[in-house]
GUVEX-828639 format. One record per residue (C-alpha): x, y, z. Coordinates in Angstrom, 1 decimal, always signed. Example, Ala and Ser with C-alpha at 12.3 -4.5 7.8 and 13.67 -1.06 7.14 Angstrom:
+--------+--------+--------+
!      X !      Y !      Z !
+--------+--------+--------+
!  +12.3 !   -4.5 !   +7.8 !
!  +13.7 !   -1.1 !   +7.1 !
+--------+--------+--------+
This chain:
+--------+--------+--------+
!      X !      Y !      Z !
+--------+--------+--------+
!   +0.0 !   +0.0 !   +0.0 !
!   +1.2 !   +3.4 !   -0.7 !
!   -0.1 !   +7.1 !   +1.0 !
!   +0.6 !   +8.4 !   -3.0 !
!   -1.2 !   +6.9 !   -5.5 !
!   +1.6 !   +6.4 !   -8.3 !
!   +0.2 !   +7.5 !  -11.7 !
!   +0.0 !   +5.4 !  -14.8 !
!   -0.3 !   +5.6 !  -18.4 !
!   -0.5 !   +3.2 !  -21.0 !
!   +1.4 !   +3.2 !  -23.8 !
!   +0.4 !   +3.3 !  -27.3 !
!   +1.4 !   +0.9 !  -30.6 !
!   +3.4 !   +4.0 !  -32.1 !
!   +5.1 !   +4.6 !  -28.5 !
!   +6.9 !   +1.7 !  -28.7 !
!   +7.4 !   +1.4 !  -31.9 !
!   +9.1 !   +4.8 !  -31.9 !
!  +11.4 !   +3.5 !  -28.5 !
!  +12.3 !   +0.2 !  -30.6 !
!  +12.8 !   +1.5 !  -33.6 !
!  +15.9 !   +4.1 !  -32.0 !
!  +16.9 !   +0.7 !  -30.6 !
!  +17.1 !   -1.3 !  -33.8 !
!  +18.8 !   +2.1 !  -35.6 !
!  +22.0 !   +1.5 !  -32.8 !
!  +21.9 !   -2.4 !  -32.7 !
!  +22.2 !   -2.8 !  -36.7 !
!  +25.6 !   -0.9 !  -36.8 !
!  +27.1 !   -3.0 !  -34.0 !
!  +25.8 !   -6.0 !  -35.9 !
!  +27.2 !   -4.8 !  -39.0 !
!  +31.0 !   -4.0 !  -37.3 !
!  +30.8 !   -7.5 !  -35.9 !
!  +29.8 !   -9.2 !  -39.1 !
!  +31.6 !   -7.7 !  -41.8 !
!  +34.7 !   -5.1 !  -40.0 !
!  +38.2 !   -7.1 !  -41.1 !
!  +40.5 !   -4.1 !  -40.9 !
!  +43.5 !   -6.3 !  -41.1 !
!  +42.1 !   -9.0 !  -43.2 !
!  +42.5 !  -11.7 !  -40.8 !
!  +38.8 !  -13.0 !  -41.8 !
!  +40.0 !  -13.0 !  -45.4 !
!  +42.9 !  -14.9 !  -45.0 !
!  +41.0 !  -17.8 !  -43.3 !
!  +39.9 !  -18.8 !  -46.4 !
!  +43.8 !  -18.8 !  -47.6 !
!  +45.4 !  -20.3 !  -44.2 !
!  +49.4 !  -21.5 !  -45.1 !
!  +49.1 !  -20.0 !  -48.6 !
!  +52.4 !  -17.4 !  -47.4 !
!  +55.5 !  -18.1 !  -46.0 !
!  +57.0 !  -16.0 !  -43.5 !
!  +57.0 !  -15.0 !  -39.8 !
!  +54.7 !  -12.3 !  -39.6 !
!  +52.3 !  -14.3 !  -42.0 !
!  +52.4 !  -17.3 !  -39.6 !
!  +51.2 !  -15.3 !  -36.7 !
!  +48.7 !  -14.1 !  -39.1 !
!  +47.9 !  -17.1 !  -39.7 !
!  +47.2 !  -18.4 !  -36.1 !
!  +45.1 !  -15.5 !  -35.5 !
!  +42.8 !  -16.2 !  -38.7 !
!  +42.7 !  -19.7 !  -37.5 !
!  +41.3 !  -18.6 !  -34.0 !
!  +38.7 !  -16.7 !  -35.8 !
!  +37.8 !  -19.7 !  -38.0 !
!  +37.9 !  -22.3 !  -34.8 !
!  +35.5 !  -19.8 !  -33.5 !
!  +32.9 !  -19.7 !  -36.6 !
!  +33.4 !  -15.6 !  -36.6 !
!  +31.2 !  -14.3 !  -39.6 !
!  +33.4 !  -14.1 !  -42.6 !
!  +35.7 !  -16.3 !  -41.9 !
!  +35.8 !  -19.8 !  -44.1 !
!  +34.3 !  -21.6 !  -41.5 !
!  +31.4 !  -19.3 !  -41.2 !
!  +30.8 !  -19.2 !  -45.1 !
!  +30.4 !  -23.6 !  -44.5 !
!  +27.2 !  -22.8 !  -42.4 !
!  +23.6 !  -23.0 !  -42.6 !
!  +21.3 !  -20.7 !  -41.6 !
!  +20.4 !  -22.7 !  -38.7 !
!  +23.8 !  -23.0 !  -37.4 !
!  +24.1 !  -19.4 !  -38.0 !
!  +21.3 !  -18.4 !  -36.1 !
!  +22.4 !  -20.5 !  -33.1 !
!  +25.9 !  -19.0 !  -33.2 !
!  +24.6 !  -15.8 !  -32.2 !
!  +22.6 !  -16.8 !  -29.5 !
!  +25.3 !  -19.2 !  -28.8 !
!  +28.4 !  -16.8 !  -28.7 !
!  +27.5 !  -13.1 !  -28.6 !
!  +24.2 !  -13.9 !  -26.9 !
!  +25.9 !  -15.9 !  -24.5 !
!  +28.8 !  -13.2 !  -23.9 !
!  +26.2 !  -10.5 !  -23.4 !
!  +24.7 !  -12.7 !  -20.8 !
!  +27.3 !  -12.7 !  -18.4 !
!  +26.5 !   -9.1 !  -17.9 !
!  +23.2 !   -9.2 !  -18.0 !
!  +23.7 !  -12.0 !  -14.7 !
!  +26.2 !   -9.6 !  -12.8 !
!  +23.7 !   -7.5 !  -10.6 !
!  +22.8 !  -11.2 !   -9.8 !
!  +25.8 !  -11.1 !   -7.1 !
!  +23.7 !   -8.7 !   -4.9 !
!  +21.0 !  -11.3 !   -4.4 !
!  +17.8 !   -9.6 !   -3.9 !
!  +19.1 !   -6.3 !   -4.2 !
!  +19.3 !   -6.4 !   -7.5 !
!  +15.8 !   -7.1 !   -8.0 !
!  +14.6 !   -3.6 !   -6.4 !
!  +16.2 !   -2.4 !   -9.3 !
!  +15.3 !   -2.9 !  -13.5 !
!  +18.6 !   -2.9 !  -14.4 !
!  +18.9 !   -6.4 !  -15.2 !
!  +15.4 !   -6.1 !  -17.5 !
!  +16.7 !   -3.7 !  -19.5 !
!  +20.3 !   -5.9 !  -20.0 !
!  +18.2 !   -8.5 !  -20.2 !
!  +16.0 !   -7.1 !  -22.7 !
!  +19.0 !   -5.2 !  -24.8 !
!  +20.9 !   -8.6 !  -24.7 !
!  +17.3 !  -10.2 !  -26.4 !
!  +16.7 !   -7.3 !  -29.0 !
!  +21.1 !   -7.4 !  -30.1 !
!  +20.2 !  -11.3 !  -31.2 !
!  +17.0 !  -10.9 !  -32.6 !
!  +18.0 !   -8.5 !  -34.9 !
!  +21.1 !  -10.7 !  -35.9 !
!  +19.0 !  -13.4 !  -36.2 !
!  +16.7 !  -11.5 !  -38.5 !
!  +18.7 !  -10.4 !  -40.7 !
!  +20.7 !  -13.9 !  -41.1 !
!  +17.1 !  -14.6 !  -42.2 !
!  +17.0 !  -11.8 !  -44.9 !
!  +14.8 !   -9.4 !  -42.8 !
!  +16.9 !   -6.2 !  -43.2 !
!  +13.9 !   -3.4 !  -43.1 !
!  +14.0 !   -1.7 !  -39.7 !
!  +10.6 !   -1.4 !  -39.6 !
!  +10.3 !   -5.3 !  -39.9 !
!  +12.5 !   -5.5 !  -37.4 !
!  +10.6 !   -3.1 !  -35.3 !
!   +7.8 !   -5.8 !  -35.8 !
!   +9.7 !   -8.8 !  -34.6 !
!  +10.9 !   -7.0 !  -31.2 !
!   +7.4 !   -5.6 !  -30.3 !
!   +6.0 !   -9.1 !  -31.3 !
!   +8.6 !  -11.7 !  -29.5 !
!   +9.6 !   -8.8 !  -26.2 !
!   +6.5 !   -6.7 !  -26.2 !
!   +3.4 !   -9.1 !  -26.9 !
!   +2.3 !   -6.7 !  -29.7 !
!   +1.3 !   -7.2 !  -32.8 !
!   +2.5 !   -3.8 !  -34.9 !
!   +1.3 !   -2.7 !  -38.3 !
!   +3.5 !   -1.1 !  -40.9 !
!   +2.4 !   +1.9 !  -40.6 !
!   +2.7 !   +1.7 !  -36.4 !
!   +6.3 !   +0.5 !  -37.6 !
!   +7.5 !   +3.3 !  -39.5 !
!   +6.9 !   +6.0 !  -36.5 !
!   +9.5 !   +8.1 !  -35.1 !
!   +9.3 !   +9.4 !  -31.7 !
!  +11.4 !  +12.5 !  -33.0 !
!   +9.4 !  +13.3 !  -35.6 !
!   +6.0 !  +12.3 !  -33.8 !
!   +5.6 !  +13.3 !  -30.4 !
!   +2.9 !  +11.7 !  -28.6 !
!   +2.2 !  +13.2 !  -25.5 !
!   +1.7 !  +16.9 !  -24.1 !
!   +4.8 !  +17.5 !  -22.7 !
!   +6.6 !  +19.8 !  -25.4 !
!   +3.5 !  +22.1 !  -25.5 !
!   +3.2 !  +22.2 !  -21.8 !
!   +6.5 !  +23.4 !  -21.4 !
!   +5.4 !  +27.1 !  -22.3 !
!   +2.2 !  +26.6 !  -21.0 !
!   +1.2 !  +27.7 !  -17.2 !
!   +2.8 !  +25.9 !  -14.3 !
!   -0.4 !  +23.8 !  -14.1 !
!   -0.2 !  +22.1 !  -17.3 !
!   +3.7 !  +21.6 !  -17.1 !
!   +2.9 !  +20.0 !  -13.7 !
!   +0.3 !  +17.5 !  -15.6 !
!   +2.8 !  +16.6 !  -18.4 !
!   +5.2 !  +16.2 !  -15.8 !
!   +3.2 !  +13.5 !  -14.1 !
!   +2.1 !  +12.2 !  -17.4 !
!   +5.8 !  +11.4 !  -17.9 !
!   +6.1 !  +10.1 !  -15.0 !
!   +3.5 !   +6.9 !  -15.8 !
!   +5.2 !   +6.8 !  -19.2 !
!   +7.9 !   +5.9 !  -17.5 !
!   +6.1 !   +3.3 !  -15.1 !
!   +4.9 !   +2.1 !  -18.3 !
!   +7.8 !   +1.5 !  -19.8 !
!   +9.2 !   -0.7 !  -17.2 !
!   +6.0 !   -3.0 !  -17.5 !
!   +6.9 !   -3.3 !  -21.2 !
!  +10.2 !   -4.2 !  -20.2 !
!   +9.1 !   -7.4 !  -18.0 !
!   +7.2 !   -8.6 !  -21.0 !
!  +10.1 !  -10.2 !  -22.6 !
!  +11.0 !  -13.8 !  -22.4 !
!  +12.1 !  -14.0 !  -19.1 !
!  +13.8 !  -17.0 !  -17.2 !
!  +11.6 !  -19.6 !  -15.5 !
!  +10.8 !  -19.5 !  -12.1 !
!  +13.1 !  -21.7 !  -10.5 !
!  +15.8 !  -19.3 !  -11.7 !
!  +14.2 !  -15.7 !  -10.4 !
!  +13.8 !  -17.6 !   -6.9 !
!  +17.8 !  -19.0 !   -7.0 !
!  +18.6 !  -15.2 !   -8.4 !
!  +17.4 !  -13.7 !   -5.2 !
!  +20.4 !  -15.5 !   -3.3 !
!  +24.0 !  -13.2 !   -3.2 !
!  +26.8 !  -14.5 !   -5.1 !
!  +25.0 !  -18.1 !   -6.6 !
!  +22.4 !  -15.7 !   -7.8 !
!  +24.5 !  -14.6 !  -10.9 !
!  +25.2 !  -17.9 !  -11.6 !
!  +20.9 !  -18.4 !  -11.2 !
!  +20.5 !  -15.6 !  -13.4 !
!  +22.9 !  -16.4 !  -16.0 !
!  +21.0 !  -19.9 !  -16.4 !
!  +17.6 !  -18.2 !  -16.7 !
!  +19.0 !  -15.3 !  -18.9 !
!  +20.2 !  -18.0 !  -21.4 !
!  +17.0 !  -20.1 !  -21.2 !
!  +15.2 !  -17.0 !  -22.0 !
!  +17.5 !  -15.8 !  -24.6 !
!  +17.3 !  -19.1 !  -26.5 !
!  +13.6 !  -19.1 !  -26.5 !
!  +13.4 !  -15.3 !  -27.7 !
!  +15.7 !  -16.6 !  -30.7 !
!  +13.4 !  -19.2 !  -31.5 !
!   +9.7 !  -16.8 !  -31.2 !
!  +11.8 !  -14.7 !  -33.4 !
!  +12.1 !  -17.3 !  -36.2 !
!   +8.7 !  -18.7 !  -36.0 !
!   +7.7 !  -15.4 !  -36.2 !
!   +9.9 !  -14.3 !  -39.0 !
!   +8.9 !  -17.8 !  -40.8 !
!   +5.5 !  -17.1 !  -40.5 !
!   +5.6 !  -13.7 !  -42.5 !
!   +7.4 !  -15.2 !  -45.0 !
!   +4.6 !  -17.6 !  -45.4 !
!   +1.9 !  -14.8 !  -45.6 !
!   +4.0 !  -13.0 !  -48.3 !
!   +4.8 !  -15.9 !  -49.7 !
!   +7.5 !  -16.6 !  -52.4 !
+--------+--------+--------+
């Protein structure tokens, strides 16, 4: 029970379409520098490995190797994959990277769990693969992507035109005119905000989260990052795999 009754707001289709689609404009270029960046050509040369003799091209070499043993896109051992065991290698790898992060506030037991942080990890860490995953699968378009995350994270089902909206360009509240309005109406925005906000953080528990056995063993210090690294990945690998029945399913309503 609380003496001030907190205020809410609900968010609209083209609200969070507008707060994913800024997300999927930052993930793509980290995507991209993972997938295709090869300043020094080491990815190349995987598909070339003991073609030069030399010192410095043995060390080369080794490297390129490492990046081949560890499927990195590019490299030869990456162009021998299927989609499938593409798709898994980003939930497998980066996903699985990402996760350990996404665990750490785990350390502080139940602590952590007065706090979103590890929701909006968790769900950053979720919306990084899916977008790998999607375009692995050809889906490029950000607004398709926009679709995907606000179908798998968000439980909603977006249009295209609810897709293509930009917060920046769209404003969808009161607050911007309130701000030269009297202190009365700047007051309302304010706690109009402030629901968006509470809003927000609802959205954010509607991702794939871990099971329950997990959130109960990630209330305990120390084990519970280990807890919540378990979970994380259990969730992560289901969000990968609504994201490609989801992603298969519009295919099949295009159709070829």
């Amino acid at each position: 029970m609380t003496f001030i009754p907190l205020p809410t707001a609900t968010l609209a289709d083209a609200d969070v379409a507008s707060a994913l689609g800024v997300a999927v404009r930052l993930i793509n270029p980290v995507v991209d520098a993972l997938s295709r960046v090869d300043p020094l050509g080491l990815k190349g040369r995987s598909h070339h490995l003991g073609d030069r003799d030399g010192t410095l091209d043995t060390a080369l070499d080794a490297i390129a190797w490492l990046l081949n043993t560890a499927d990195v896109p590019g490299t030869q051992s990456w162009e021998d994959m299927d989609l499938e065991a593409r798709t898994n290698w980003w939930v497998r790898r980066v996903g699985a990277l990402d996760t350990i992060l996404v665990a750490f506030p785990g350390v502080f037991g139940v602590l952590a769990d007065r706090l979103p942080i590890q929701d909006v990890l968790g769900f950053g860490n979720q919306a990084i693969v899916l977008c790998a995953v999607a375009r692995e699968h050809g889906v490029v378009a950000y607004d398709q992507q926009v679709r995907l995350l606000a179908a798998v994270m968000c439980d909603r089902d977006l249009g295209a035109g609810d897709a293509h909206s930009d917060a920046s360009t769209q404003p969808t509240s009161d607050t911007s005119k309130a701000a030269d309005g009297p202190p009365v109406a700047l007051a309302k925005a304010l706690w109009h905000l402030a629901g968006v906000m509470r809003a927000i953080g609802d959205e954010l528990v509607k991702r794939p989260r871990p099971i329950a056995i997990f959130r109960y063993l990630g209330m305990l210090p120390a084990v519970g990052a280990i807890a919540d690294f378990l979970g994380e990945y259990g969730a992560l690998m289901r969000a990968a795999r609504e994201g490609t029945t989801w992603i298969a399913a519009q295919a099949a309503v295009v159709g070829p």
